[in-house]
C-alpha positions as CSV (number, residue, x, y, z in Angstrom):
1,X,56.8,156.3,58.8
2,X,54.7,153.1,60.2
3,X,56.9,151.4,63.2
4,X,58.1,147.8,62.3
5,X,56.0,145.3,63.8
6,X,59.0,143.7,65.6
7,X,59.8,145.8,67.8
8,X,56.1,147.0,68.1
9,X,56.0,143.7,69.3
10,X,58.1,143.9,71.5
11,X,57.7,147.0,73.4
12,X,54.4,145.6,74.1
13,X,56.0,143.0,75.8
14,X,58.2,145.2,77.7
15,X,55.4,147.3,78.7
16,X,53.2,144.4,79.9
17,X,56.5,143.0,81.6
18,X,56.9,146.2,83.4
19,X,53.5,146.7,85.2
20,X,52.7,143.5,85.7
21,X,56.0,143.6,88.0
22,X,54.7,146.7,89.8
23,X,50.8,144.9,90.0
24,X,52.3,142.2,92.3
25,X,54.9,144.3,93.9
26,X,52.4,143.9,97.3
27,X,53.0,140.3,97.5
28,X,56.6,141.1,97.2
29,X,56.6,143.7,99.9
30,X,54.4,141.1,102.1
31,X,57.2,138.5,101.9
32,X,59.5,141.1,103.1
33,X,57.8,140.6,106.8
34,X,58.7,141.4,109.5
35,X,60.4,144.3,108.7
36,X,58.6,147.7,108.7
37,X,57.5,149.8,106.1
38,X,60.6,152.6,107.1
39,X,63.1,150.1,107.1
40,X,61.7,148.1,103.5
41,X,62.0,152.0,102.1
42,X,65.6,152.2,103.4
43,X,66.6,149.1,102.1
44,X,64.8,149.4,98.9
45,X,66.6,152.9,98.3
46,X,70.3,151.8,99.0
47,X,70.0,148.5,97.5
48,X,68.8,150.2,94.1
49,X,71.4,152.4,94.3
50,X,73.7,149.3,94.4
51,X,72.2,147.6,91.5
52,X,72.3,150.9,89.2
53,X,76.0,151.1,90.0
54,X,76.6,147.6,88.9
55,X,74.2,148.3,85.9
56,X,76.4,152.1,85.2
57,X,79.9,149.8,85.3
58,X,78.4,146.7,83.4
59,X,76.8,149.2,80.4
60,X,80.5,151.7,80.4
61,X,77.8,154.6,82.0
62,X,79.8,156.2,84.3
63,X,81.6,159.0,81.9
64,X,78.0,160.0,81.0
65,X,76.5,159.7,84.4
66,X,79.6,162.1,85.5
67,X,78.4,164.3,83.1
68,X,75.4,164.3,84.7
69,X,76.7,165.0,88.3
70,X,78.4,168.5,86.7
71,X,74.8,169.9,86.0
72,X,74.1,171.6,89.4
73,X,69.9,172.1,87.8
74,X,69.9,168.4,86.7
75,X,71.2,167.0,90.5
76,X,68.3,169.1,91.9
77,X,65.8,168.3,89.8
78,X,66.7,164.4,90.5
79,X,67.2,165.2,94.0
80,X,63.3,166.3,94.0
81,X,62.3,164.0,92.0
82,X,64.0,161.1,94.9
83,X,62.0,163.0,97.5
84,X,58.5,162.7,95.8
85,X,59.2,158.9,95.0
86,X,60.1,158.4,98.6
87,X,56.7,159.4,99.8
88,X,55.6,157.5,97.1
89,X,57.2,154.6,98.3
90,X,56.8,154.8,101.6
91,X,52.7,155.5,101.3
92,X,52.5,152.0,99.0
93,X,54.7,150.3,101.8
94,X,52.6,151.5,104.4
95,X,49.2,150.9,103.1
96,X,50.0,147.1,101.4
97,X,51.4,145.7,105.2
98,X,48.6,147.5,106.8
99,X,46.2,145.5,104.6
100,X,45.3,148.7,102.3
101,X,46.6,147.3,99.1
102,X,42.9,148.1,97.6
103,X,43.6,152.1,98.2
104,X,46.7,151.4,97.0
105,X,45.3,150.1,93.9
106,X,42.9,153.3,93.9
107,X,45.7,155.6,94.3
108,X,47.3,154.4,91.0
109,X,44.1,154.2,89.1
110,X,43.2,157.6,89.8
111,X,47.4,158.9,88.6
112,X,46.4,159.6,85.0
113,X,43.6,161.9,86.3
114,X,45.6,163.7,88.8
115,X,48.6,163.8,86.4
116,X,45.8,165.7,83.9
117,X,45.0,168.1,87.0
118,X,48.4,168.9,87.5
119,X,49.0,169.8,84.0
120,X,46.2,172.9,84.6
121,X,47.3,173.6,88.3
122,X,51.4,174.2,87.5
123,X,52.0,174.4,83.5
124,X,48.5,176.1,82.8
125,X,47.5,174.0,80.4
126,X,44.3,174.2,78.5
127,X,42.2,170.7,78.8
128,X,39.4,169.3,76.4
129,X,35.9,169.3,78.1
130,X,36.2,165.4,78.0
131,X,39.4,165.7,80.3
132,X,37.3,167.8,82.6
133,X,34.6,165.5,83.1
134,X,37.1,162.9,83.8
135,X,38.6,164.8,86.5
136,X,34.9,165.7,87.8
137,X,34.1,162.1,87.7
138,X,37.3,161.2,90.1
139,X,36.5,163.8,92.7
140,X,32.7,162.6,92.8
141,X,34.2,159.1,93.6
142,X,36.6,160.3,96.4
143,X,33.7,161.6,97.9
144,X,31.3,158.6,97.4
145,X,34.0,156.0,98.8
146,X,34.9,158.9,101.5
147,X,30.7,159.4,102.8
148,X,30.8,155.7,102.4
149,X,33.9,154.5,104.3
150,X,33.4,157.3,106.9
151,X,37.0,158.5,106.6
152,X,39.3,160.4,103.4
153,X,41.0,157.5,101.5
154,X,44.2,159.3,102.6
155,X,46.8,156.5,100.8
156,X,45.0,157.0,97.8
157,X,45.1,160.8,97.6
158,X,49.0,160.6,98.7
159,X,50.2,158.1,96.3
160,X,48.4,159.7,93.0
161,X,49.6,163.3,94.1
162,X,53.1,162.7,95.1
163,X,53.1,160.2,91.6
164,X,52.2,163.0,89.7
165,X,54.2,165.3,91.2
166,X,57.1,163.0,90.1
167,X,56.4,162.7,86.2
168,X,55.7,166.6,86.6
169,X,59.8,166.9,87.7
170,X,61.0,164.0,85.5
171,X,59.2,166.0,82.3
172,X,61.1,169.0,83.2
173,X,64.4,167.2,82.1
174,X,62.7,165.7,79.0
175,X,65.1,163.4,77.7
176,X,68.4,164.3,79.3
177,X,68.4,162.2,81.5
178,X,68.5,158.2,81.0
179,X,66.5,155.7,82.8
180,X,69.3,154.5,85.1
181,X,71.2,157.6,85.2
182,X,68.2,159.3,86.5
183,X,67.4,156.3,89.2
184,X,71.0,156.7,90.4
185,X,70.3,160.1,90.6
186,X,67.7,159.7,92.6
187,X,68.5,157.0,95.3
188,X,72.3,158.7,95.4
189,X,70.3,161.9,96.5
190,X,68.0,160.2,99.4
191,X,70.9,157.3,100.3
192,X,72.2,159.3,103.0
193,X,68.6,159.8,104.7
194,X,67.7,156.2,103.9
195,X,71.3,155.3,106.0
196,X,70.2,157.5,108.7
197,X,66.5,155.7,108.9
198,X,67.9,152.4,109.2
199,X,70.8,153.6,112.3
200,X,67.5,155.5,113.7
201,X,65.4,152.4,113.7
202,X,68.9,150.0,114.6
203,X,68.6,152.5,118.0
204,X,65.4,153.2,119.1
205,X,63.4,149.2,118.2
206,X,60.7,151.8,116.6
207,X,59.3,150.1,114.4
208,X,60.5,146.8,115.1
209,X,63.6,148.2,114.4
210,X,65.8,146.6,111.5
211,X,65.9,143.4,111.2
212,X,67.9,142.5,108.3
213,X,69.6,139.5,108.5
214,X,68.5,138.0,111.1
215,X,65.2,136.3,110.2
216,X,66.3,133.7,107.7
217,X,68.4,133.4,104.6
218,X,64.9,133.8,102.7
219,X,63.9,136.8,104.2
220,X,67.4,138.4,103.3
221,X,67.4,137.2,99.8
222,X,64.4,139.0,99.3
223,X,65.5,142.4,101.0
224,X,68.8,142.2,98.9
225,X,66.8,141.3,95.8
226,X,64.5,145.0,96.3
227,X,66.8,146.5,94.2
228,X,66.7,144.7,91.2
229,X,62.5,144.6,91.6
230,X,63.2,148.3,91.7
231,X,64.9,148.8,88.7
232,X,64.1,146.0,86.2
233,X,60.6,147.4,85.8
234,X,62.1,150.5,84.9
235,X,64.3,149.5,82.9
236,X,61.3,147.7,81.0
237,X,59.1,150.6,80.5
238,X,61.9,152.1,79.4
239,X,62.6,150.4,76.5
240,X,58.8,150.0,76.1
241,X,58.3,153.6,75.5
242,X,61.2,154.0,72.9
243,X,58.7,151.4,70.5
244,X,55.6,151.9,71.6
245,X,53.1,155.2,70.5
246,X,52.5,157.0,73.2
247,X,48.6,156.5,73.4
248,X,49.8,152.6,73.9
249,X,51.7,152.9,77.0
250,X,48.8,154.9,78.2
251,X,46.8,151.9,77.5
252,X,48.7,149.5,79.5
253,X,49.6,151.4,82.5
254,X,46.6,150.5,84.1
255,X,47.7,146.6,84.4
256,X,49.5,147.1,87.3
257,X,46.6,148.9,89.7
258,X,44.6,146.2,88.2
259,X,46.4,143.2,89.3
260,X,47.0,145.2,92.6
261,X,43.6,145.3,92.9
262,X,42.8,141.9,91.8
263,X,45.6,141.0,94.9
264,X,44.3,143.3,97.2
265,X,40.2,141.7,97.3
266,X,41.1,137.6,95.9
267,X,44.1,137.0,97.7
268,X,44.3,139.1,100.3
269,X,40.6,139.4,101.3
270,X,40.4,142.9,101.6
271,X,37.0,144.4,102.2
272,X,35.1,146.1,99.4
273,X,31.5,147.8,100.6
274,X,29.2,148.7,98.6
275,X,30.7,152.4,98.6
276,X,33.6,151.2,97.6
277,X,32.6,149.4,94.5
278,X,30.1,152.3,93.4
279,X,33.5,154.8,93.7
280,X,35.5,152.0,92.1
281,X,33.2,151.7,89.3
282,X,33.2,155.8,88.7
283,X,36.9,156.1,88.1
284,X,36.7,153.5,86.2
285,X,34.2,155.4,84.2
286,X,36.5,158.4,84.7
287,X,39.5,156.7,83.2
288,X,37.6,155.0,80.0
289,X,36.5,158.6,79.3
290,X,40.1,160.1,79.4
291,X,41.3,156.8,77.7
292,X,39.2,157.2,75.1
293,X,39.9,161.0,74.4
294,X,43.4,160.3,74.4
295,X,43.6,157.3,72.0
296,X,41.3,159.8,69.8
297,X,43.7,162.8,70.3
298,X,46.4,160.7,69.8
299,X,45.4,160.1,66.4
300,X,45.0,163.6,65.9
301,X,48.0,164.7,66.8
302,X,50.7,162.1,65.2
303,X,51.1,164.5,62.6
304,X,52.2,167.1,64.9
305,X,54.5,164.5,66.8
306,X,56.4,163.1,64.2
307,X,57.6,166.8,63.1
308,X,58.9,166.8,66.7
309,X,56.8,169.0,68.8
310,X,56.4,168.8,72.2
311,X,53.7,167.2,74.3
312,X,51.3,168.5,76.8
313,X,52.5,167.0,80.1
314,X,48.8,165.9,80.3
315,X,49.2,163.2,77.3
316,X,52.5,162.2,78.7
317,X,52.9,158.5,80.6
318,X,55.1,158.4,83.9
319,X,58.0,157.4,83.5
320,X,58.2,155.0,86.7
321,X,56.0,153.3,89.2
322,X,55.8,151.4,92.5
């Protein structure tokens, strides 16, 4: 049965809504200056919990979210799932005020790939040659950027791993668990460590300490607002990938390393050697060749979906981002 083209439509503009929220989440980040990369994590985490509680009592969620918090293996898995997103977080933080949004960029680019990797490493799936060369292609360009640049591009590495890692937890709950049940979840699992950050940074200055609140009515507006840049994009995708074939989303997801890419060397002025565009260039090879073979497979394989089987975690998109 064909999809209507409404809502075709429409998750497409979802989809684009969401990443292109997460391809200029650096700029956002940079406006959140002078606070440190610990305490923009801290705030991000609590204030999203915040917003997901308003969204549980504005949508009635809370009976189902309770039912949720009475599955001891669902809590965990979230719980995990918080931790990984944390480090992912925190790296993206890290790297965009240290004037690494470019690796930053790379790190998401090469996420499909690694996601791929993953799928042989823990579930023991069986790739198609073409995925192999893709992964192949990725590791030749770590190493051409890494001889080049004279150090590992560490950020990179850190952000695609602990990104896969992620959609490798959230697939193990398949779809028990809704997009802002899940987040609350999450952020409700790491609050407490995110509270004691913010006291540890209030105490010892490291850091620059916190300094919430007391930089200008601006700067607070835009810490309080973290939250909602958190969720919405979720929230988005969401709804993007109850319309949208798979093989679409797959498609799109690469707007958002794009545009963070496009930030990272025209507005921020970041510098690209030579090295750097020649490894660049090779994922990018690397990621029209897996692309490709999963639009193709795709095809192959709607049959299969549409009777309701399940999908390798190597054809499935993330679930978030940023």
């Amino acid at each position: 049965m064909n999809r209507p083209r409404t809502s075709s439509s429409g998750g497409l503009a979802y989809a684009v809504g969401a990443y292109g929220l997460w391809g200029v989440l650096p700029v956002f980040f940079l406006l959140m200056s002078p606070s440190g990369p610990f305490e923009i994590v801290s705030w991000r985490i609590l204030f999203s919990l915040a917003f997901c509680v308003v969204l549980l009592a504005v949508t009635r969620g809370f009976p189902a979210f309770l039912a949720l918090l009475r599955q001891g293996r669902v809590v965990g898995t979230m719980a995990l799932a918080g931790a990984l997103i944390v480090v992912n977080w925190t790296t993206f933080v890290v790297a965009t005020l240290a004037g690494h949004v470019v690796e930053a960029a790379l790190g998401y680019f090469i996420n499909p790939i690694v996601t791929v990797l993953l799928a042989v490493l823990v579930l023991r799936e069986r790739l198609r040659p073409v995925q192999w060369v893709a992964i192949g292609l990725s590791a030749v360009a770590v190493v051409v950027i890494t001889v080049g640049t004279g150090g590992v591009p560490w950020p990179s590495l850190i952000m695609a791993f602990s990104f896969g890692a992620y959609g490798l937890v959230k697939k193990q709950m398949g779809g028990r668990v809704d997009a802002v049940g899940g987040l609350t979840l999450e952020t409700m699992a790491v609050a407490p460590f995110a509270a004691l950050a913010l006291v540890v940074l209030a105490v010892t200055g490291i850091g620059g300490g916190v300094v919430f609140g007391s930089v200008s009515v601006l700067h607070t507006l835009v810490v309080v607002s973290s939250g909602v840049v958190t969720a919405v994009p979720l929230l988005l995708f969401a709804a993007a990938a109850r319309r949208l074939p798979l093989a679409t989303i797959g498609l799109t997801q690469y707007l958002a390393p794009v545009l963070q890419f496009v930030v990272g060397v025209v507005v921020l002025h970041e510098q690209m050697p030579t090295s750097r565009w020649i490894g660049f260039a090779i994922v990018w090879v690397a990621l029209i060749v897996l692309t490709t073979d999963m639009v193709l497979a795709s095809r192959r394989g709607r049959a299969r979906d549409r009777s309701g089987g399940a999908e390798p975690m190597s054809r499935i998109a993330n679930e978030t981002a940023g």
